[in-house]
C-alpha positions as CSV (number, residue, x, y, z in Angstrom):
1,X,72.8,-132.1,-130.4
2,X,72.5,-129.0,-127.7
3,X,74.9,-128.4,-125.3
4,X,73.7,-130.0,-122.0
5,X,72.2,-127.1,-119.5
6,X,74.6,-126.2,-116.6
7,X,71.9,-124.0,-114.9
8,X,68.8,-124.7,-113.6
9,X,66.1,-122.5,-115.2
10,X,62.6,-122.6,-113.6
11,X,60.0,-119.9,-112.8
12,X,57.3,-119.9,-109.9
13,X,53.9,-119.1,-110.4
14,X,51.1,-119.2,-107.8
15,X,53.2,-121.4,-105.8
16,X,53.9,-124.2,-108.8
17,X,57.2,-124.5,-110.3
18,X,57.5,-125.1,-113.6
19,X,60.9,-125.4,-115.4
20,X,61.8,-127.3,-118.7
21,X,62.8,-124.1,-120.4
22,X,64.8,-124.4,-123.8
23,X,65.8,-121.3,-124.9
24,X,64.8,-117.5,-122.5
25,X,66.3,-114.0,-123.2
26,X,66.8,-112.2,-119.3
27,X,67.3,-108.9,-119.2
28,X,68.6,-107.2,-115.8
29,X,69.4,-103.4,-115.9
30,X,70.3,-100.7,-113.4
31,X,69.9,-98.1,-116.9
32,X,66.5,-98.9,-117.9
33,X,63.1,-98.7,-115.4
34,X,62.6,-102.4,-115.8
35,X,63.8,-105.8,-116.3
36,X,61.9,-108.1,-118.4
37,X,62.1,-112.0,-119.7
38,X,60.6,-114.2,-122.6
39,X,60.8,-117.4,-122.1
40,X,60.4,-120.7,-124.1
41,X,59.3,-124.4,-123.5
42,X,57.5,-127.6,-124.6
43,X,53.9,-127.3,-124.7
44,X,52.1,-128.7,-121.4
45,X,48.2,-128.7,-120.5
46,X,49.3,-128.0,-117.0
47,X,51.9,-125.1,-118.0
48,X,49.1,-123.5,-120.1
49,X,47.3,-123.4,-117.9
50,X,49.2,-122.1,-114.4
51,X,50.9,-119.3,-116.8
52,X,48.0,-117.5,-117.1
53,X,48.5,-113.2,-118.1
54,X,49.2,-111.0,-115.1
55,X,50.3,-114.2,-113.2
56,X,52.7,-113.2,-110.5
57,X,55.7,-114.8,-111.7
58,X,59.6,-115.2,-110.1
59,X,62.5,-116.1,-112.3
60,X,65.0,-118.4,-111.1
61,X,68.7,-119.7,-112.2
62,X,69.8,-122.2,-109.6
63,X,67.5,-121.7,-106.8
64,X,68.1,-118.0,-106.9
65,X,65.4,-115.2,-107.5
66,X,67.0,-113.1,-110.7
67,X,63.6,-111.2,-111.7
68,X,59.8,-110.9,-109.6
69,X,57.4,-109.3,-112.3
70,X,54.1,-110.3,-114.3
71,X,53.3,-112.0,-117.3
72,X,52.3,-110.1,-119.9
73,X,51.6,-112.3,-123.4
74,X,51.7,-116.3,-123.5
75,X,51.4,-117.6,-127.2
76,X,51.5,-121.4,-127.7
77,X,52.7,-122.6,-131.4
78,X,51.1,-125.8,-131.9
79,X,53.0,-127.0,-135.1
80,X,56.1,-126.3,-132.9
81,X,54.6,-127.7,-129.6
82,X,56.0,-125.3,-127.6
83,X,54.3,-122.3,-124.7
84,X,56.8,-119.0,-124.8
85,X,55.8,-116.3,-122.1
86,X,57.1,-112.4,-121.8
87,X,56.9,-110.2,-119.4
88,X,58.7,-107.9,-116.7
89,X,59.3,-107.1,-113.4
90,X,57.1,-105.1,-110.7
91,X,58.8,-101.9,-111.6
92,X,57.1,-102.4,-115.2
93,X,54.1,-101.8,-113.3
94,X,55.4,-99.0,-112.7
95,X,56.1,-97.8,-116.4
96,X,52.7,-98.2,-117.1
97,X,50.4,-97.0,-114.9
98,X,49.8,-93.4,-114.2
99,X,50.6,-91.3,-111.8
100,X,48.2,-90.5,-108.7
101,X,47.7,-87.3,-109.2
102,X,49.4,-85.8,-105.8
103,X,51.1,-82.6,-104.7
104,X,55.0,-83.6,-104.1
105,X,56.3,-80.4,-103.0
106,X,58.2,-79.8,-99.8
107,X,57.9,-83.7,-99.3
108,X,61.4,-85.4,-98.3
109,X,62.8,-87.2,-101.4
110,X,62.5,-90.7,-99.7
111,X,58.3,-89.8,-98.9
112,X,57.7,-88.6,-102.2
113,X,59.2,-91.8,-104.1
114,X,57.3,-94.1,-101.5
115,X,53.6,-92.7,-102.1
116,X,54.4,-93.4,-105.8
117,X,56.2,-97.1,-105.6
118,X,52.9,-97.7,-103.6
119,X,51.6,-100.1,-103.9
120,X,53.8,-102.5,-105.6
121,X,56.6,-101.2,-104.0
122,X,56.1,-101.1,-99.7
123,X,59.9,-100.7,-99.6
124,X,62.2,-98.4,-100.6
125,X,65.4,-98.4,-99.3
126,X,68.8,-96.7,-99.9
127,X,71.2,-100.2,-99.5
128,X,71.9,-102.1,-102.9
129,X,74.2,-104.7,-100.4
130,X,70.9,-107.2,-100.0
131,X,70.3,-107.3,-103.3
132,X,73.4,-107.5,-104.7
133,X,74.5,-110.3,-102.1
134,X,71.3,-112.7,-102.7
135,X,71.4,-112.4,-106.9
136,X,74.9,-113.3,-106.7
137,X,73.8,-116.9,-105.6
138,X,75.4,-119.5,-103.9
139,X,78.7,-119.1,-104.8
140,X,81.6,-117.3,-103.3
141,X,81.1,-113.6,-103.0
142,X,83.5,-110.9,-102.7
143,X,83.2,-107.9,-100.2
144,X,81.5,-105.1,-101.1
145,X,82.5,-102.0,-99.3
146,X,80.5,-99.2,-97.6
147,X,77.2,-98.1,-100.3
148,X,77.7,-94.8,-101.3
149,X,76.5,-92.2,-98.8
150,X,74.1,-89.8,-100.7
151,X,71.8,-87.1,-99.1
152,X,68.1,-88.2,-99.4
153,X,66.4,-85.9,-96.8
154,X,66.6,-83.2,-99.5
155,X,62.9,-81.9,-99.8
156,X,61.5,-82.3,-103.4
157,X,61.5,-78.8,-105.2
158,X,58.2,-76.4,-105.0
159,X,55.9,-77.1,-108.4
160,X,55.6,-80.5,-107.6
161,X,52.7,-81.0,-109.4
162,X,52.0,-84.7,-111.3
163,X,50.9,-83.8,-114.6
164,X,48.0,-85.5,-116.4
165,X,49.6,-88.3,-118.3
166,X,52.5,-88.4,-116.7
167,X,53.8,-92.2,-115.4
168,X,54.6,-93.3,-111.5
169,X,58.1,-94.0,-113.2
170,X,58.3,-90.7,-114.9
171,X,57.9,-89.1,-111.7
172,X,60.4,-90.5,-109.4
173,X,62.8,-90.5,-112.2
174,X,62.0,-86.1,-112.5
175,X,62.5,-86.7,-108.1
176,X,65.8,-88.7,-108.2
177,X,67.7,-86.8,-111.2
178,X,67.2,-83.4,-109.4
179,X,69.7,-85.1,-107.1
180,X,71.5,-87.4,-109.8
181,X,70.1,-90.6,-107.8
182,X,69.5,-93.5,-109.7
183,X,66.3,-95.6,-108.9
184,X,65.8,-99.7,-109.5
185,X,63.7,-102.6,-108.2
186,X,65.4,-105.3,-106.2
187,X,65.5,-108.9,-107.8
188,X,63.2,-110.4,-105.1
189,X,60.4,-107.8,-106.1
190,X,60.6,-106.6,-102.4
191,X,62.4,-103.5,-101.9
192,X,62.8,-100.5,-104.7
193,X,66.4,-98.8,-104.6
194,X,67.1,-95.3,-104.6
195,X,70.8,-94.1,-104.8
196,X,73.9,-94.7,-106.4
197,X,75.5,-97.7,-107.9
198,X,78.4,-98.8,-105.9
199,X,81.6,-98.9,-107.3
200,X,84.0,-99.1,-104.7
201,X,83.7,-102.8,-104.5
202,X,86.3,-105.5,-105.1
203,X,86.4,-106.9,-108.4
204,X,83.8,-109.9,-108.2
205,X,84.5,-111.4,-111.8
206,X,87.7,-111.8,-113.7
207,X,86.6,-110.7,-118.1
208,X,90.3,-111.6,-120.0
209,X,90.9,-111.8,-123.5
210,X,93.7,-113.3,-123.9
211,X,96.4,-113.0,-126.8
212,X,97.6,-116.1,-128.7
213,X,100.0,-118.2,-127.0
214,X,99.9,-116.1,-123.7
215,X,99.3,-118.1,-120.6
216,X,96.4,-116.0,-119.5
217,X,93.2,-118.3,-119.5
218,X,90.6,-116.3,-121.4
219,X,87.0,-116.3,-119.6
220,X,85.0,-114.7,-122.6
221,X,83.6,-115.7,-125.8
222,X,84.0,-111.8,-127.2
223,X,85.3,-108.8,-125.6
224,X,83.8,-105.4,-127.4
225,X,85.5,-101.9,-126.9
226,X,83.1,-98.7,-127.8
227,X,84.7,-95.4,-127.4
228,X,81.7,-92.8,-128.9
229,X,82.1,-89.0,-129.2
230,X,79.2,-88.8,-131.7
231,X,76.8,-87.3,-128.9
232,X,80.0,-85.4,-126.8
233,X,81.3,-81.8,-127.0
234,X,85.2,-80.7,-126.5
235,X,83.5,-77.9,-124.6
236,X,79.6,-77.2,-122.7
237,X,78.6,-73.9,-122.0
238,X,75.2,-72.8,-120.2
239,X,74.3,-69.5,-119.8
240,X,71.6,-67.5,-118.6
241,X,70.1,-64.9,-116.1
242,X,68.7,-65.3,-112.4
243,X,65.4,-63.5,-110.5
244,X,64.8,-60.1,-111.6
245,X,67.7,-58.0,-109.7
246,X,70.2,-55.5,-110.4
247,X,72.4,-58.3,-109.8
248,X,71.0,-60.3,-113.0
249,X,70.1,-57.8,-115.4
250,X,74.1,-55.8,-114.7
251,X,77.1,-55.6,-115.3
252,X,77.8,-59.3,-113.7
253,X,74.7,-61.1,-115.5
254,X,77.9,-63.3,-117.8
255,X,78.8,-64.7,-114.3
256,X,75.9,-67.0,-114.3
257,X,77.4,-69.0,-116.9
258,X,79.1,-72.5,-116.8
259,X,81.6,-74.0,-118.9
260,X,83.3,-77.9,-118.5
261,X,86.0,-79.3,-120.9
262,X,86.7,-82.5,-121.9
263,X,90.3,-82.2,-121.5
264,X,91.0,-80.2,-118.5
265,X,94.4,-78.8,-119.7
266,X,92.6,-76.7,-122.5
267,X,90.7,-74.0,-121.3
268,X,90.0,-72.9,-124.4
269,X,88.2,-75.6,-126.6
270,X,88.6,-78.7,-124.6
271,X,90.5,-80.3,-127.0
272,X,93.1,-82.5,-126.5
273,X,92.0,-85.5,-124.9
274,X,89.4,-87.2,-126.6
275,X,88.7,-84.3,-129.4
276,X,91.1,-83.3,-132.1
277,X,89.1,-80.9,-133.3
278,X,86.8,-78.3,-131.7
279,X,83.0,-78.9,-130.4
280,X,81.1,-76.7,-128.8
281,X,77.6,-76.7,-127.8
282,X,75.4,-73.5,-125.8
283,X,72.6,-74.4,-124.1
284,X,69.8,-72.5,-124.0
285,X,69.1,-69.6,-122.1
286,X,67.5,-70.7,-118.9
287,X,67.1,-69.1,-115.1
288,X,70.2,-69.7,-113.1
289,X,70.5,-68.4,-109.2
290,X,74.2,-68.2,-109.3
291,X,77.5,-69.3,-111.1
292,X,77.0,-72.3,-109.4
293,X,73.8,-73.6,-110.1
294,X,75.0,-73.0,-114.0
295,X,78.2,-75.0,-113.6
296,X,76.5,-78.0,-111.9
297,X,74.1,-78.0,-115.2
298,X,77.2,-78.0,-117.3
299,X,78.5,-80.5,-115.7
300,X,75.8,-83.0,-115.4
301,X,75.1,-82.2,-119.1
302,X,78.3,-83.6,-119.8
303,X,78.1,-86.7,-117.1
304,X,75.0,-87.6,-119.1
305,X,76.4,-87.3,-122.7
306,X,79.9,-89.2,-121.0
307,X,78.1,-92.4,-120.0
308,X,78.7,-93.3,-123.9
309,X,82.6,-92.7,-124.3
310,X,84.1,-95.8,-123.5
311,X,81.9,-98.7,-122.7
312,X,83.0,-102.5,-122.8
313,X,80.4,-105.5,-123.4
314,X,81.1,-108.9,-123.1
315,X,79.8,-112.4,-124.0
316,X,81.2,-114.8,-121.6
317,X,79.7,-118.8,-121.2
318,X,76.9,-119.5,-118.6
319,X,75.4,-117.1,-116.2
320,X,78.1,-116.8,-113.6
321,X,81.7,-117.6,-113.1
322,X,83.0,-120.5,-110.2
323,X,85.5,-119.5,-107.6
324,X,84.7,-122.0,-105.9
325,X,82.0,-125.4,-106.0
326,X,78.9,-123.2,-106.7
327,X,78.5,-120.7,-109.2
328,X,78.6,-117.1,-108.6
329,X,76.1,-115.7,-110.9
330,X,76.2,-112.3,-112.7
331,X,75.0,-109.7,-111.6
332,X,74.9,-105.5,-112.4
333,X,75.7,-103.3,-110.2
334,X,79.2,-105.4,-109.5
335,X,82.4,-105.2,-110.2
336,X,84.8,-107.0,-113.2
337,X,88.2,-106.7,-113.9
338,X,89.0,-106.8,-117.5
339,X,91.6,-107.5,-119.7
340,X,92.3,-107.4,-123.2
341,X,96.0,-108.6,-124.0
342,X,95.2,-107.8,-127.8
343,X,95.4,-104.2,-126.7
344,X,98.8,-101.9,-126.6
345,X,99.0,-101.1,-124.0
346,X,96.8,-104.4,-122.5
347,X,93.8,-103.0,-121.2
348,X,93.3,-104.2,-117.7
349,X,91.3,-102.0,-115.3
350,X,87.9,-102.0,-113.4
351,X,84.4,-101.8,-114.7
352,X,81.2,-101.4,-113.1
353,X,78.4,-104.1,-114.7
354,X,75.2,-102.1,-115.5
355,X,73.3,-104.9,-117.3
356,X,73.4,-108.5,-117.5
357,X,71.1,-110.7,-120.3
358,X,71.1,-114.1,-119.6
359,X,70.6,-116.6,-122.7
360,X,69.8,-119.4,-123.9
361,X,69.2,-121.0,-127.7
362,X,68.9,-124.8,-129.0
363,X,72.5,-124.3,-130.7
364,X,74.7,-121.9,-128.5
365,X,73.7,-123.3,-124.9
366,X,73.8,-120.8,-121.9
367,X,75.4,-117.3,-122.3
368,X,75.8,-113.9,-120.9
369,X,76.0,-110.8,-122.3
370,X,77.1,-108.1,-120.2
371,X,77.3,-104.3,-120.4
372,X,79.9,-102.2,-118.5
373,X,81.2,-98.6,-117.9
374,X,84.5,-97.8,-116.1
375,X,85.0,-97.5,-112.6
376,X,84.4,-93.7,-111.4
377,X,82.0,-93.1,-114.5
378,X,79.2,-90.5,-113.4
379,X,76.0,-92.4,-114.5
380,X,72.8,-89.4,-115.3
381,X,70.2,-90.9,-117.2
């Protein structure tokens, strides 16, 4: 027999509720441009009909919006008597449709992403706290800090031209990079963020492992460690030349150059931290204005292939933990503290959630799957 359900699963479309739903795969990101859903439950006449394609459709555990999107394919099985129904969210939208074909240069950052969210997006703002607050749920919520203060009234860099082909998502994403911002729609399908994830916050969720016979109540079902150097380098160098000036085609044209090492104590090869062994990538030659403007590629070159060094995922039961009488549901772009007693030394340290898929199946009941990165991890995409 399946477990009982502890959450209540329903979806709202064109104003009619419609729950019932046996098994669903959730996915909620702040990595990828957009969150989807496929959903399953027993056929209905009614249900067929109300979840029609392109229906605008919210997602809902407990009362609380997770995901605002479209449908985009319903099948029904009639030998299984059963509907299922996929989509994503608005920011799909988003990943699909081209670009208008506008002139973004000199525009601020912030007016640039706007005439391209238009019109699915009238909102853009540069706050996470909202969203992060309402998709936690009823349940008790830690304090979140100050957001991270980034500079947004940067103008967008000359060539701004959209190219033929070229997606509203594509876009922004070229807009935000130049600034290593970060860009994701809120779960009520109101507001699309622009910024940073914050990582300052308390820990909201407590991930432990615990050992055999320790006293530690373990909260999670399986703790996984990945630790990946397969796309790093023990040392990144970039090198180039600037405009055409004495300056750049001297004596001093190797001083627009940058070099970062993955271990800082070895200026030589950047080994001894991660790498036992030496290697070294050169990036192309490219135009660089100074030392400076080199050194920032380097290093965002190497924030980019970092994101994959050490990452933790986790299974843990339901979709949220209780710290109090409600549940507080999961959510990325919190905090968790994890530990793993089976570790020597026991891991225990801070990670920043950067997706959540909720689940459900006839035999394992309600889970969640969660991927994280360490506190203070640079995340370029």
């Amino acid at each position: 027999m399946p477990p009982a359900p502890s959450h209540v699963v329903t979806v709202i479309v064109n104003g009619q509720q419609i729950g019932g739903w046996s098994e669903y795969h959730i996915e909620s990101s702040i990595i990828t441009p957009a969150d989807s859903f496929q959903m399953h439950r027993p056929f209905s006449a009614d249900a067929w009909l109300a979840l029609r394609r392109d229906s605008d459709i919210r997602v809902k555990i407990d009362g609380t919006t997770i995901l605002r999107g479209f449908i985009d394919k319903r099948v029904r099985k009639a030998r299984e008597g059963i509907i299922e129904i996929s989509g994503r969210d608005r920011a799909g939208r988003m990943v699909d449709e081209s670009a208008p074909q506008i002139d973004y240069s000199g525009m601020q950052t912030i007016d640039a992403v706007k005439r391209l969210a238009s019109p699915w997006f009238d909102t853009v703002t540069l706050s996470d706290a909202k969203n992060r607050i309402l998709r936690r749920g009823k349940g008790r919520r830690v304090a979140s800090g100050n957001e991270p203060v980034v500079t947004i009234g940067i103008r967008t860099p000359r060539h701004g031209t959209v190219h033929p082909g070229m997606s509203r998502w594509q876009v922004i994403h070229e807009i935000a990079s130049r600034e290593n911002l970060m860009a994701w729609s809120t779960a009520d399908g109101e507001e699309l963020f622009i910024g940073l994830p914050n990582d300052r916050q308390a820990p909201q969720y407590l991930f432990a492992h615990a050992a055999d016979g320790s006293l530690l109540r373990g909260t999670v079902t399986d703790l996984v460690i990945t630790e990946d150097d397969g796309d790093r380098y023990s040392l990144i160098m970039v090198a180039g030349s600037g405009g055409q000036s004495d300056t750049n085609y001297g004596e001093n044209v190797s001083d627009n150059r940058g070099r970062v090492f993955d271990s800082p104590f070895n200026k030589i090869d950047g080994t001894g931290r991660d790498f036992i062994h030496p290697k070294r990538m050169f990036m192309p030659e490219r135009d660089f204005a100074s030392f400076g403007d080199a050194q920032r590629v380097a290093e965002n070159e190497q924030a980019r292939r970092d994101f994959h060094r050490h990452s933790v995922r986790v299974d843990a039961p339901l979709h949220g933990q209780f710290l109090g009488t409600a549940s507080t549901l999961f959510s990325p772009n919190c905090v968790a503290r994890v530990i793993d007693e089976e570790q020597t030394p026991t891991l225990d340290d801070n990670y920043l959630i950067v997706s959540c898929s909720y689940n459900s199946t006839h035999d394992q009941g309600e889970s969640t799957s969660m991927h994280m990165v360490p506190v203070g991890t640079r995340i370029i995409l």
